[in-house]
C-alpha positions in Angstrom: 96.5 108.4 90.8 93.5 106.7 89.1 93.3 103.2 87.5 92.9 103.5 83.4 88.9 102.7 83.8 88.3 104.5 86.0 86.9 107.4 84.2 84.0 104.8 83.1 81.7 105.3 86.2 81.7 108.7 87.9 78.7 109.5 89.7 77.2 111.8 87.0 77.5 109.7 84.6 74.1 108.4 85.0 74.8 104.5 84.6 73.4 102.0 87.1 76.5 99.4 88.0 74.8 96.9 90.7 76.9 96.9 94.5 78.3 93.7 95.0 77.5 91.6 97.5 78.5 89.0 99.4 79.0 86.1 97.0 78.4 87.6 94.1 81.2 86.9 91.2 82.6 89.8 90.9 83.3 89.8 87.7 79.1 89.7 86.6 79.1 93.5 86.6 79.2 94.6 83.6 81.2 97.6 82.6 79.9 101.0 82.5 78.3 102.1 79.6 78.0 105.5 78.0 76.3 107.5 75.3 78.1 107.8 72.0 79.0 110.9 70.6 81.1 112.2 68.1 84.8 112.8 68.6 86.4 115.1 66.4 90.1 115.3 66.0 89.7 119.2 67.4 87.4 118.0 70.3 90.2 115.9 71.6 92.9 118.6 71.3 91.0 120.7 73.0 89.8 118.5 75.8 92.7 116.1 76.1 95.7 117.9 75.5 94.9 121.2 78.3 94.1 117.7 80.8 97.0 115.5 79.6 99.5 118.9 80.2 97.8 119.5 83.5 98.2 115.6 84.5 102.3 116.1 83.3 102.7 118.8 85.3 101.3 117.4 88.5 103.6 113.7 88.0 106.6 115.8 87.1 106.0 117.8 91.3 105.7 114.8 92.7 108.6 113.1 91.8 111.5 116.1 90.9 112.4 116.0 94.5 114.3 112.6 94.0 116.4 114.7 91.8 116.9 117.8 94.1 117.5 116.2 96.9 121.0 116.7 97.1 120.4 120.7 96.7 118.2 120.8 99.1 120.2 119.1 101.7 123.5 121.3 101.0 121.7 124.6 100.5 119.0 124.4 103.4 120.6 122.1 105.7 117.7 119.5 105.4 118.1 115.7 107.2 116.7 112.6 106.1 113.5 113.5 108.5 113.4 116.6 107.2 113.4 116.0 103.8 111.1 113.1 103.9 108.2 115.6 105.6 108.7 118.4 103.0 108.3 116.0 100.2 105.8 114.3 101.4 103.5 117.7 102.6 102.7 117.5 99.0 100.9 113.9 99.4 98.6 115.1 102.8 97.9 118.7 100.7 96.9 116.5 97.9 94.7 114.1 100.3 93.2 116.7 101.9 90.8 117.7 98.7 90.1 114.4 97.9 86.7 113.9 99.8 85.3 117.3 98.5 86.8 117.5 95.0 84.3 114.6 93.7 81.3 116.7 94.6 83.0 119.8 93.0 83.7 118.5 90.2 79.8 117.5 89.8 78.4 121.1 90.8 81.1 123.2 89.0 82.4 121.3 86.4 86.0 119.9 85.5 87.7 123.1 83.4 86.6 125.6 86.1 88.0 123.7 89.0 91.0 122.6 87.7 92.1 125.9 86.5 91.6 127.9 89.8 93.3 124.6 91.4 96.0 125.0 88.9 97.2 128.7 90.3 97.6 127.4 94.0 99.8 125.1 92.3 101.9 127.7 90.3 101.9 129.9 93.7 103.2 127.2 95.4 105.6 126.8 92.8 106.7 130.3 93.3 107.3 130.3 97.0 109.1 126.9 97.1 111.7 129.1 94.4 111.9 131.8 96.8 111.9 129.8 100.1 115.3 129.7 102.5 113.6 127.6 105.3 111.7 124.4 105.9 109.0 125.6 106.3 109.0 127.9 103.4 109.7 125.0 101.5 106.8 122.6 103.1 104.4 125.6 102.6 105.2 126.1 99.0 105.1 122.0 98.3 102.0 121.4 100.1 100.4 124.8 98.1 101.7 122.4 95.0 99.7 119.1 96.1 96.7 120.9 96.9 96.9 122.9 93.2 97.8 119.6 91.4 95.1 117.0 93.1 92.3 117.8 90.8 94.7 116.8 87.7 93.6 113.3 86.8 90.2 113.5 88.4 89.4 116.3 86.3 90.4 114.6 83.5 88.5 111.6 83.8 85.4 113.9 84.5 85.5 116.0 81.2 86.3 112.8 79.3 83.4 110.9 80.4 81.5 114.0 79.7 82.6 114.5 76.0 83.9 111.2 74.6 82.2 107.8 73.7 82.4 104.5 76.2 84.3 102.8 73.7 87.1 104.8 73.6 87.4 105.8 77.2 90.3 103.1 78.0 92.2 104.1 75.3 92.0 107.5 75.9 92.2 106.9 79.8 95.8 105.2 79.3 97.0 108.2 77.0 96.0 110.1 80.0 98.4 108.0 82.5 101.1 107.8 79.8 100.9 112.0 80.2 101.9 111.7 83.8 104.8 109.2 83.2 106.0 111.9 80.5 105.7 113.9 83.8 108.4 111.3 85.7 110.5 111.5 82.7 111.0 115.0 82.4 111.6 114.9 86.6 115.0 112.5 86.0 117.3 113.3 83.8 116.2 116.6 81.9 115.7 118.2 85.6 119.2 116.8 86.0 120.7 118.4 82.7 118.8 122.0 83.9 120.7 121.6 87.4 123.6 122.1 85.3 123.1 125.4 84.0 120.4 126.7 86.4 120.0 126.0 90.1 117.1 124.5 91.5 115.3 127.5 92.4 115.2 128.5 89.0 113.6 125.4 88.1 111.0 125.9 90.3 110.6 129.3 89.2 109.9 128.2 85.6 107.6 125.3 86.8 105.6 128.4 88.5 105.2 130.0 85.2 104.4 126.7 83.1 101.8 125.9 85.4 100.3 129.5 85.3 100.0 128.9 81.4 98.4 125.4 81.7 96.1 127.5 84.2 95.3 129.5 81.4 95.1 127.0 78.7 92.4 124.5 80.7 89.9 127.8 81.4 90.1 129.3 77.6 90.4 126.2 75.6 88.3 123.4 77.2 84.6 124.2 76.3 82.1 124.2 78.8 79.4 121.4 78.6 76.1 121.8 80.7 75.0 119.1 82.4 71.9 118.8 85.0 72.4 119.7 88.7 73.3 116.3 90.9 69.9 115.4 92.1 71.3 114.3 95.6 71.2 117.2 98.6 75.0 118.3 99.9 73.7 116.0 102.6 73.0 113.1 100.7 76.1 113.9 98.9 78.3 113.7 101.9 76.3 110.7 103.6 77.9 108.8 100.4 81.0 109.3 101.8 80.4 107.1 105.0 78.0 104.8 102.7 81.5 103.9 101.1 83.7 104.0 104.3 81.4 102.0 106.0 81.3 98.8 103.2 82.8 95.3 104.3 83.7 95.1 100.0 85.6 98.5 99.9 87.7 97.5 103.2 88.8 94.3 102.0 90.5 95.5 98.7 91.9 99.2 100.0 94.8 98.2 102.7 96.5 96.2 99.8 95.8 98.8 97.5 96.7 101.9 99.9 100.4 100.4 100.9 101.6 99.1 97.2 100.5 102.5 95.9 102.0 104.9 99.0 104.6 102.6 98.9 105.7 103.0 95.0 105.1 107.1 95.6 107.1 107.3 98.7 110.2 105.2 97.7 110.0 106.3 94.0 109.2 110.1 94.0 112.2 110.6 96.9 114.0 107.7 98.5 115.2 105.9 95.0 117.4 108.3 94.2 119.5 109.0 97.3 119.6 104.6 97.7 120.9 104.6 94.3 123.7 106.9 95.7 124.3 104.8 99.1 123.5 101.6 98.0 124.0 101.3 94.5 126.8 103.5 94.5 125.8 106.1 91.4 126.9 109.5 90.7 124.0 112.0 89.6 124.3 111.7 86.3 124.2 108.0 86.6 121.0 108.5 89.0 119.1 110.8 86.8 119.4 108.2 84.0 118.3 105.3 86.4 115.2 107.3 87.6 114.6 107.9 83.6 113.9 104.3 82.6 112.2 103.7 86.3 109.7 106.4 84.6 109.6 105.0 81.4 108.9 101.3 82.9 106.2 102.8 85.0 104.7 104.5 81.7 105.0 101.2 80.1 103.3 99.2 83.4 100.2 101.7 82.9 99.5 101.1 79.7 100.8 97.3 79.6 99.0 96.1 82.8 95.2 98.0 82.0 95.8 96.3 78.4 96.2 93.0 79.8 93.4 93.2 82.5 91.2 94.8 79.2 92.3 91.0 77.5 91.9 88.7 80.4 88.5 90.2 81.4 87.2 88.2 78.2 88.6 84.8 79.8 86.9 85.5 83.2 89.9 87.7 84.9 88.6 91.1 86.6 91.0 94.0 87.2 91.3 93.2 90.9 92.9 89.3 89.8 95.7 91.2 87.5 96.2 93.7 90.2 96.9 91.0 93.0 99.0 89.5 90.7 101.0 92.4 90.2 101.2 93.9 93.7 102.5 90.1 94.4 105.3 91.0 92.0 105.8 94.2 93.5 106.3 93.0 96.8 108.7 90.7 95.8 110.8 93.1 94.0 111.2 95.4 96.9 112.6 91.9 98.8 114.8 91.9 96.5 116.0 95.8 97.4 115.4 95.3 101.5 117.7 92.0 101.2 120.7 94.2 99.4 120.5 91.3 97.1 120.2 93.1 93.5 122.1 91.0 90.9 121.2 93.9 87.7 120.5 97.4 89.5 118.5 98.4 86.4 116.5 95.3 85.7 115.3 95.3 89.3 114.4 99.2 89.4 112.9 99.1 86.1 111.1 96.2 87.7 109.9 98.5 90.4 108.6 101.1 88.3 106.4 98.4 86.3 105.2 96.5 88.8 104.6 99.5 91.5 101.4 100.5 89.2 99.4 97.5 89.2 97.2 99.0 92.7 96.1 101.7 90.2 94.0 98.5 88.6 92.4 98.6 91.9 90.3 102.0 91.3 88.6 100.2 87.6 87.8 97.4 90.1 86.1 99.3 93.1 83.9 101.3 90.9 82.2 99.0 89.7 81.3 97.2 93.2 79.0 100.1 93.7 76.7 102.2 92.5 76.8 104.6 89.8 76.3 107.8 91.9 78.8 106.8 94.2 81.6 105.5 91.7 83.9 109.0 92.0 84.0 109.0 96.3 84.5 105.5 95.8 88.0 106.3 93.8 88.2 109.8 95.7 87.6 107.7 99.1 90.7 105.6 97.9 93.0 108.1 96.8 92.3 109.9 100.3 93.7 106.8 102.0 96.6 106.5 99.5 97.8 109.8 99.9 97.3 109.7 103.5 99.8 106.9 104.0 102.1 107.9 100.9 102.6 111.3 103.4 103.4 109.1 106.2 105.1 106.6 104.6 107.6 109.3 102.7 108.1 111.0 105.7 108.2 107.7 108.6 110.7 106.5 106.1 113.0 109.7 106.6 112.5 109.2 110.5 113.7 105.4 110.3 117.0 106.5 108.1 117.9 108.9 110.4 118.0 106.6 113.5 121.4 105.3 111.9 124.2 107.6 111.8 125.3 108.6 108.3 128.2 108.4 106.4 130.4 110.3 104.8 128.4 110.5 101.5 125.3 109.4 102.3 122.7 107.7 104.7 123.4 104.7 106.4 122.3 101.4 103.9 120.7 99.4 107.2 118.5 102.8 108.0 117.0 102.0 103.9 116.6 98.3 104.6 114.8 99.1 107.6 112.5 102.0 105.9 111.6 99.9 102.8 111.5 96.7 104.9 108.7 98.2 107.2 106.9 99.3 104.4 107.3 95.8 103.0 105.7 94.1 106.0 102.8 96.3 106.2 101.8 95.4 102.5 102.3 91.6 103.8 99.9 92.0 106.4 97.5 94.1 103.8 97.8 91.1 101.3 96.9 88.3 104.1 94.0 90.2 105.5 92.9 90.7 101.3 92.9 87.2 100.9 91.4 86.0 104.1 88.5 88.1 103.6 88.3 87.1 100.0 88.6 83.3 101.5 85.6 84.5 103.7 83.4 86.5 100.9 83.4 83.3 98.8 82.3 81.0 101.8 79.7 83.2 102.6 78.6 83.1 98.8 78.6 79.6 98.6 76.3 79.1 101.7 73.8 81.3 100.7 74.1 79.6 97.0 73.7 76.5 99.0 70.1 77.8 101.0 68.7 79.4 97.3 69.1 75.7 95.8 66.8 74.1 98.9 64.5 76.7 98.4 
């Protein structure tokens, strides 16, 4: 769930990035630099491409259940509750490495922990196939998060490791663009298996895909030595509370927690049966509107980091763009909470565009503190967003299911409700963003004020 820089500044990267502080323009840090060295055409395939398939894997778990859904429900009996807190035990398994995979991935490296991750997932894979309960089911999805939630940290390691500065960004959005292959092959193509397969099947054959990107990460990514982190496990972990404990990193997460666990929760479950209540789709028709949600998310990862890349030179930092378009994000989910929705697929697609601009928000952080403590910055931030995406997938479940439903479906006012309480809590994130951004600037301009009478 990481922003397209933020593979520029993990702690082992050795590059000093000054902590802001109060007053300070944010935007006089400069960007991360890095050592050149040489990238050969069979360097990247053998250190992108075992990431990148990793990275598609782990986008296509987390959203195939919008897909499913409909299974699931007739073959295991699931309600909207229900279903909401199996999904979503994939988002608190995922959270709950978060903290400790940063420091892993400095003592042990980014191929070896990804590939014994990768086997939980492919386990989990397996007993979701084989499951006949809810809890079977919660087991195997939550063996899934936990297996995938190295995927994109990992990567950004091992790029930072082998590849030059200049071309991190670049090959950072490749990287995201891998995961919205992921959605894409979740929608419709899922959809088009259902029809000669059942889901269990699926599942069964994600279990052995993942076993053989398992395999692929620990024989073809090469091992690169790299000295021991000089900081004790101690000082390691007292990191952790140095970021939890800044004023800066607590006035940009809220925002940047609900538009994110907002985007995963609605869009990896909840879009597809509102498209069937409220929109009034058949499957086929769903998995094709879910397919060009994913490719507008694919484009909004590339499109957005490209634009905050450009505006950088005219003064803009990431965090402007990114406030921008979580402003646009909120709006569009109005738009779906109201039941006003003149063009179905121009306001989903807008969904999927706008819901990635909080991944700008990682690029952003990272550089507000130091270099050692850039990767539990962003793992300190996806902690929270996975956190809340959990709650926020399953709370929405619990809020549908206080209305009775209907014949086909769930009840339109119980979505309304879901999305709409999700939509206030990222209003009160926003206000309390920009009255502490209000507040950082007055406090910068009174002690610009003492400096000049001194």
């Amino acid at each position: 769930m990481l922003g397209i820089n933020t593979a520029q500044a993990p702690p082992s990267a050795g590059r000093q990035i000054k902590p802001e502080k109060h007053g300070d323009d944010p935007l006089s840090s400069s960007p991360p630099t890095s050592a050149n060295r040489p990238m050969t055409p069979w360097l990247v395939v053998r250190i992108f491409v075992p990431f990148a398939l990793g990275y598609f894997l782990s986008y296509l778990y987390r959203t195939v259940n919008a897909v499913i859904a409909p299974n699931l429900a007739v073959d295991i009996g699931v309600d909207p509750s229900g279903l909401g807190l199996l999904t979503a035990a994939y988002f608190i398994a995922f959270a709950s490495s978060q903290l400790p995979l940063g420091i892993l991935l400095d003592r042990f490296g980014p191929r070896r922990i990804e590939a014994v991750l990768l086997l939980f997932a492919a386990a989990g894979a397996y007993i979701f196939s084989r499951s006949d309960t809810l809890t079977g089911l919660a087991v195997g999805r939550a063996f899934i998060g936990f297996g995938v939630s190295a995927c994109l940290m990992a990567a950004f390691k091992a790029f930072v490791m082998w590849f030059p500065a200049p071309q991190l960004p670049l090959i950072n959005g490749i990287q995201m663009t891998s995961g919205g292959l992921g959605a894409l092959s979740a929608t419709a193509p899922v959809e088009a298996l259902l029809g000669v397969m059942d889901w269990r099947a699926v599942f069964l054959l994600l279990a052995l895909a993942t076993l053989a990107v398992a395999l692929v990460v620990f024989f073809v990514v090469p091992d690169k030595t790299e000295a021991a982190p000089s900081d004790s496990l101690r000082q390691q972990l007292a990191g952790i509370g140095e970021v939890f404990s800044s004023p800066v990193f607590w006035r940009i997460a809220p925002w940047a927690t609900l538009s994110q666990a907002a985007y995963l929760a609605i869009q990896g479950l909840w879009s597809g049966p509102w498209l069937r209540d409220a929109a009034g789709l058949d499957r086929s028709a769903i998995a094709q509107m879910l397919l060009l949600v994913a490719a507008a998310m694919t484009a909004g990862y590339l499109l957005l980091g490209i634009l905050a890349n450009r505006l950088s030179r005219i003064g803009w930092n990431p965090l402007m763009v990114a406030a921008i378009g979580m402003l646009g994000f909120m709006l569009v989910q109005a738009l779906i909470v109201s039941g006003w929705v003149p063009d179905v697929y121009l306001v989903w697609m807008l969904f999927g565009f706008f819901g990635t601009s909080g991944i700008l928000c990682y690029a952003d952080l990272s550089q507000r503190f130091p270099a050692r403590l850039a990767g539990r910055v962003n793992t300190g931030l996806n902690l929270l967003v996975f956190i809340v995406a959990f709650t926020a997938q399953w709370g929405i479940g619990a809020v549908i299911d206080l209305w009775p439903s209907t014949a086909t479906g769930y009840a339109v006012p119980g979505y309304q409700a879901g999305f709409g309480l999700m939509l206030g809590l990222q209003a009160v994130a926003m206000a309390w963003f920009l009255a502490a951004s209000w507040r950082e600037r007055r406090i910068g301009r009174q002690r610009g004020a003492v400096r000049a009478l001194d």
